[in-house]
C-alpha positions in Angstrom: -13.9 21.4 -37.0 -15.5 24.2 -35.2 -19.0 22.9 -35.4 -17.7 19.4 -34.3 -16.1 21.2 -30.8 -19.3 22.4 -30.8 -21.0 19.8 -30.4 -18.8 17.6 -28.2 -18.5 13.5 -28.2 -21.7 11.4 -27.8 -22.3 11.8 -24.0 -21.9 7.7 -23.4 -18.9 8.0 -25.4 -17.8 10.6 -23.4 -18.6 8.5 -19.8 -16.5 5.9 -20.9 -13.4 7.7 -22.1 -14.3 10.4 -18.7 -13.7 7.0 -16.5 -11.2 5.3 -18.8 -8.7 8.0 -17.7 -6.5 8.6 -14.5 -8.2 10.4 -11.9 -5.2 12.7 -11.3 -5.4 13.7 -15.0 -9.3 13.0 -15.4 -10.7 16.9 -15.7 -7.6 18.2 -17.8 -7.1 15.2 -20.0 -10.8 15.1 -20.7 -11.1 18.6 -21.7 -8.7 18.5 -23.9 -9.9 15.3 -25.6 -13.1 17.0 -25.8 -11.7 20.6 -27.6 -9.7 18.7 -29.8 -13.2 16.7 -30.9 -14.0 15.7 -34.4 -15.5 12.7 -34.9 -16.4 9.5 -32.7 -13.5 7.3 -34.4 -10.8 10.7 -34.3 -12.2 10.9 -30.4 -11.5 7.8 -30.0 -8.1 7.1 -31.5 -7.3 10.3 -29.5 -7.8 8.7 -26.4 -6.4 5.6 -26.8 -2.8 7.3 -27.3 -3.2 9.4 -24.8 -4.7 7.2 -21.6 -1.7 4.4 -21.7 0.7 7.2 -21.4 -1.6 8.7 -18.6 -1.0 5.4 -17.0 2.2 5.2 -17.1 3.0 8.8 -16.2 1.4 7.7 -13.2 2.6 4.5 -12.4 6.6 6.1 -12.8 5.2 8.9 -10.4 3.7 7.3 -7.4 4.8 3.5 -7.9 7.1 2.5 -4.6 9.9 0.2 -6.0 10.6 -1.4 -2.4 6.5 -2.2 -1.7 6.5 -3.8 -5.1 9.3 -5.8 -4.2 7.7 -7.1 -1.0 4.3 -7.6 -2.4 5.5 -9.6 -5.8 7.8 -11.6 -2.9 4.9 -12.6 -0.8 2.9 -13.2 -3.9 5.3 -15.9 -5.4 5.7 -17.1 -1.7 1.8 -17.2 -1.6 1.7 -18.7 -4.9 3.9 -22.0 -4.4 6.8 -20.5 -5.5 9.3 -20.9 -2.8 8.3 -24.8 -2.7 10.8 -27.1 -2.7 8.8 -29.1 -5.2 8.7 -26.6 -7.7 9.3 -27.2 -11.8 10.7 -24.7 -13.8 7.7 -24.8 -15.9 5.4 -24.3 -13.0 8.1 -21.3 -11.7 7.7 -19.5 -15.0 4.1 -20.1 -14.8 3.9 -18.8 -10.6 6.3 -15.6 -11.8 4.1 -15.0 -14.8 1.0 -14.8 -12.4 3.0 -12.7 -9.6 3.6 -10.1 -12.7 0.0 -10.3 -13.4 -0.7 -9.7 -9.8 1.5 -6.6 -9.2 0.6 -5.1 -12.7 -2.9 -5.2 -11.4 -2.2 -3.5 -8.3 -0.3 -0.8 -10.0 -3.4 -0.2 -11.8 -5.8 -0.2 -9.0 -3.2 2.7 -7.2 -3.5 4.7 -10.7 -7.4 4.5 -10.4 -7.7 4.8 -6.9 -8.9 8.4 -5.6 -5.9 10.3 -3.8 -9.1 10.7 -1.1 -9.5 8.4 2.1 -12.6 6.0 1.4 -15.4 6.6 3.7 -16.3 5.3 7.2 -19.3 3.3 5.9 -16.9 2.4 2.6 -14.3 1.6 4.5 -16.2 -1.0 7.5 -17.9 -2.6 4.7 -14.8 -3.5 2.9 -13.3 -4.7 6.0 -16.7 -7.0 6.6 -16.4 -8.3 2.8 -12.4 -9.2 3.4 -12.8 -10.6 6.9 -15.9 -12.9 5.8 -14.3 -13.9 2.8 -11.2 -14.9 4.4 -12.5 -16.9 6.9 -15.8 -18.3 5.1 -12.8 -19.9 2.9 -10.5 -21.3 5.6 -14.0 -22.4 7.3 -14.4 -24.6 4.4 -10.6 -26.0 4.2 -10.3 -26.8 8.0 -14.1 -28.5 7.4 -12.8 -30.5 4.5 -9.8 -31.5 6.7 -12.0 -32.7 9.7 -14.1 -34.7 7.5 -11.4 -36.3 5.8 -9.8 -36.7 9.4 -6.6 -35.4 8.4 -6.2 -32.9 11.0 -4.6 -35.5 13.6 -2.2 -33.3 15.8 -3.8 -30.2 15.0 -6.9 -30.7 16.8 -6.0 -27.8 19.1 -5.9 -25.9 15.6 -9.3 -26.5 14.4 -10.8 -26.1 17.9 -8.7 -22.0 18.3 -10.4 -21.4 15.0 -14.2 -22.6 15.8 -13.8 -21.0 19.2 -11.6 -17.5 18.9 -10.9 -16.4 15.3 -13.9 -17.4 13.7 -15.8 -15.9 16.4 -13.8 -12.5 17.3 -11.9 -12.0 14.0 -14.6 -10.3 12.1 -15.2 -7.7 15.3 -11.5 -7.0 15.9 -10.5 -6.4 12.2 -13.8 -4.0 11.8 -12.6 -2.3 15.0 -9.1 -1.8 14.0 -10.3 -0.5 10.8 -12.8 1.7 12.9 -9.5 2.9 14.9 -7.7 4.2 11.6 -10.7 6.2 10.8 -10.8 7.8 14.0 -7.7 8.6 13.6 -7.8 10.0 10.3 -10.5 12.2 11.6 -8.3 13.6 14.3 -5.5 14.3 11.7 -4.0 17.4 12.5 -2.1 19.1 9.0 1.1 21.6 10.4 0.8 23.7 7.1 -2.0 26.4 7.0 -2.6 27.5 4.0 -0.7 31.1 4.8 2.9 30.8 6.5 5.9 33.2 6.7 8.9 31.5 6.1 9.6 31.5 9.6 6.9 29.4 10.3 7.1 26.6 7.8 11.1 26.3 8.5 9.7 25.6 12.3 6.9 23.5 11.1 9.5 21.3 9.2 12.3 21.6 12.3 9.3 19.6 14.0 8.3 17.2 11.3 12.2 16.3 11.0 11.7 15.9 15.1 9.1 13.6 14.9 10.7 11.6 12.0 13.8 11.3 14.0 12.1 9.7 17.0 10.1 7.3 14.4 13.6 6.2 13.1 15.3 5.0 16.1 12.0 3.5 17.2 12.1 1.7 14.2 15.7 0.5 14.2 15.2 -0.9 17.7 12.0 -2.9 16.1 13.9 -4.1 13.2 17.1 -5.2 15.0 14.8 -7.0 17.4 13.2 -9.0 14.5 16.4 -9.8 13.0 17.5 -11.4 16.5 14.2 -13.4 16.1 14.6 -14.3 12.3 18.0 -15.6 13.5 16.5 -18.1 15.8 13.7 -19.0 14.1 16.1 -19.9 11.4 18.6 -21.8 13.9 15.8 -23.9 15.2 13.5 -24.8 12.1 14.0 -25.8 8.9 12.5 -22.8 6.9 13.4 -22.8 2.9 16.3 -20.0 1.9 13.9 -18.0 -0.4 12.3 -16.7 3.2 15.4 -15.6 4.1 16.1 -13.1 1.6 13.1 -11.1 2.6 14.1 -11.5 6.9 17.7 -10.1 5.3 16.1 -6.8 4.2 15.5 -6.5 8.3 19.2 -5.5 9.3 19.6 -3.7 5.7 16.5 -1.4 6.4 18.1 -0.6 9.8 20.8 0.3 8.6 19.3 2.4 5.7 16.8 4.1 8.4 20.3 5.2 10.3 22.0 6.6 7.3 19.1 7.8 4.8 16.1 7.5 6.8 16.2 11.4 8.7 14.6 14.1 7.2 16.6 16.0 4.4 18.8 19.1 6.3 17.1 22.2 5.7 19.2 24.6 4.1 19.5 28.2 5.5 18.8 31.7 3.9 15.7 29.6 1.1 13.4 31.7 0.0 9.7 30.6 0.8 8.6 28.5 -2.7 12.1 26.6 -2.8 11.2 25.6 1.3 8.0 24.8 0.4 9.2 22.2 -2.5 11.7 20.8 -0.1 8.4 19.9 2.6 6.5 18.4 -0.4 9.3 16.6 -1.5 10.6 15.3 2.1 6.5 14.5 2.8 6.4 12.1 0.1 9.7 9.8 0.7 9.3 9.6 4.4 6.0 8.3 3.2 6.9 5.8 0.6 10.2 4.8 3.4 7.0 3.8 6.3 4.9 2.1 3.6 8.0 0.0 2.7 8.9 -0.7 6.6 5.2 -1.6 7.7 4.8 -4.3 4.4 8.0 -5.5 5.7 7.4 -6.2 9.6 5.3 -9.4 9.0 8.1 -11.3 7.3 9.1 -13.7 10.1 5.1 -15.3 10.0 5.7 -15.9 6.1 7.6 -19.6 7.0 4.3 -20.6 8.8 3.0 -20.9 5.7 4.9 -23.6 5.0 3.9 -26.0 7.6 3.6 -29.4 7.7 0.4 -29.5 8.9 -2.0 -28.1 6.5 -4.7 -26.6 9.6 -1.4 -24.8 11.0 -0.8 -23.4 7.6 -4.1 -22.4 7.0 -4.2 -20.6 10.0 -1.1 -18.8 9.4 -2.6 -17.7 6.3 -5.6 -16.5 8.3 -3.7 -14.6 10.3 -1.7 -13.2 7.5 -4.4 -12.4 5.6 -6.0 -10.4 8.4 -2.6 -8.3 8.9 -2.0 -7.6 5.3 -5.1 -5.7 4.7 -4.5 -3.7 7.7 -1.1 -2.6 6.6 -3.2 -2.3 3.0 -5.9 -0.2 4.9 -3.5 1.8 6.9 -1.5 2.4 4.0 -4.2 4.0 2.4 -4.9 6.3 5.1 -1.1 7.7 4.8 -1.6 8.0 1.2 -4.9 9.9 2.0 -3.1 12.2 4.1 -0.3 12.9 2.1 -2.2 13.3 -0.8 -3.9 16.2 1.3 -0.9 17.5 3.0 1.0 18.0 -0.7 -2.1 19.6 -2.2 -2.2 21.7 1.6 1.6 22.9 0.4 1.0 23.2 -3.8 -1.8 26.1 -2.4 0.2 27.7 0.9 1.0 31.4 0.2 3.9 33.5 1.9 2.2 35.5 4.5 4.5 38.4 4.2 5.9 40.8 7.5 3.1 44.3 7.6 
């Protein structure tokens, strides 16, 4: 056993299982797979228990129950499921696939670094997305105007050759430029030594700022109710849209209840102040990434249109504003992925 520790997995062997594991648990899992080494097969029956429950760990630790709501909505909206025209057999199948679809973004948040992307990473996934995206519709609407099936949606196909084809790569890629500016001009309240004093001012100014986000927000979400209303009162739009323009109201109601920063006690001491920033960091975070997935809603009955170049458009345009929010999402993950860690390694700077 002792010469086996010795000598340590196969080093491919070892790669695999390395990038097989979480990257939260990657240094500490794999070192402990490796001193517990004995042979290949022992190594790798070790691992295989060991990485599923990783996963999960991980999933029940940074998964965001509302997002996933959202997301496996749009995706069975996306999907056909909504449709008036839909079979239960092809529901069950459209549900099996959203599953599929939100399982697989669970994974991708397990595997993705807690580290913003970089500036050249980061332009040259919005190039791949935005040419994607509109080298597809490019070949729909074409398809359309060949078959001459666009009729009264000749004003459609001529705002797409003329405006978003041209300017929607450049204005996503700048946008995307803008959130790394941003990110680079990121300032984080907590040094890495603070008296208590300090960090119960830094958090008096965090709660501050949260408050004025809240009622900001509340004003934007009562506004898009009112406009959900009408658009409701106006067009036919399917009832399985509603449920999501419902959540408007509810999250403004939520944000004026249970949306302000947790009341900081008086008389902590400095660790138990410390767990209540890390703690209050994290679900104002997850509460924003909720809110922001949620503000496109009312563009989601476009996607039902009549016409298929209007709906194709919509789902330009949706497509577009969903990897923002994806992309700015990110970026607050980034940050308070850094701002936690910032807190996990803050000392008490003591009185001389």
């Amino acid at each position: 056993m002792e010469t086996g520790a010795l000598t340590g997995p196969p080093r491919l062997l070892e790669r695999l299982v390395f990038h097989a594991i979480p990257p939260a648990a990657r240094e500490a899992v794999a070192g402990d797979l490796r001193e517990l080494y004995q042979s290949p097969r022992q190594y790798l029956l070790s691992a295989a228990g060991t990485i599923p429950f990783i996963i999960t760990s991980q999933i029940r630790r940074t998964a965001n129950l509302p997002v996933l709501v959202i997301q496996g909505s749009l995706a069975f909206l996306l999907l056909g499921g909504f449709s008036r025209n839909s079979q239960g057999v092809a529901l069950i199948g459209v549900a099996a696939a959203t599953f599929l679809l939100l399982l697989l973004s669970l994974l991708m948040g397990v595997y993705r670094s807690g580290e913003a992307p970089s500036a050249k990473r980061a332009i040259l996934e919005t190039l791949v997305i935005a040419a994607g995206v509109l080298a597809y519709a490019r070949g729909i609407m074409t398809g359309l105007h060949t078959s001459h099936r666009l009729g009264s949606d000749q004003a459609a196909w001529l705002l797409f050759i003329w405006l978003i084809l041209p300017f929607g790569m450049p204005v996503l890629g700048g946008m995307r430029a803008a959130m790394i500016l941003a990110r680079e001009r990121w300032d984080n309240p907590f040094a890495s030594h603070m008296s208590v004093t300090a960090i119960a001012a830094a958090y008096d100014d965090f709660a501050a700022s949260i408050r004025r986000r809240n009622w900001a927000g509340m004003m934007l979400l009562l506004a898009l109710t009112a406009l959900s209303i009408l658009a409701f009162v106006f067009f036919p739009l399917h009832r399985g849209v509603l449920g999501l323009t419902v959540l408007y109201p509810v999250s403004a109601v939520y944000l004026f209840c249970h949306g302000a920063a947790r009341p900081r006690p008086e008389g902590v001491d400095f660790s138990f102040l410390r767990e209540i920033c890390r703690r209050e960091v994290r679900r104002q975070s997850q509460l924003r990434s909720f809110l922001l997935w949620l503000l496109p809603a009312p563009l989601l009955p476009l996607l039902s249109a009549e016409s298929p170049a209007s709906a194709t458009l919509a789902g330009i345009t949706l497509s577009f504003l969903y990897f923002l929010i994806w992309a700015a999402d990110r970026e607050r993950g980034a940050q308070v992925c850094s701002l936690t860690e910032s807190l996990s390694r803050m000392r008490e700077r003591r009185p001389a």
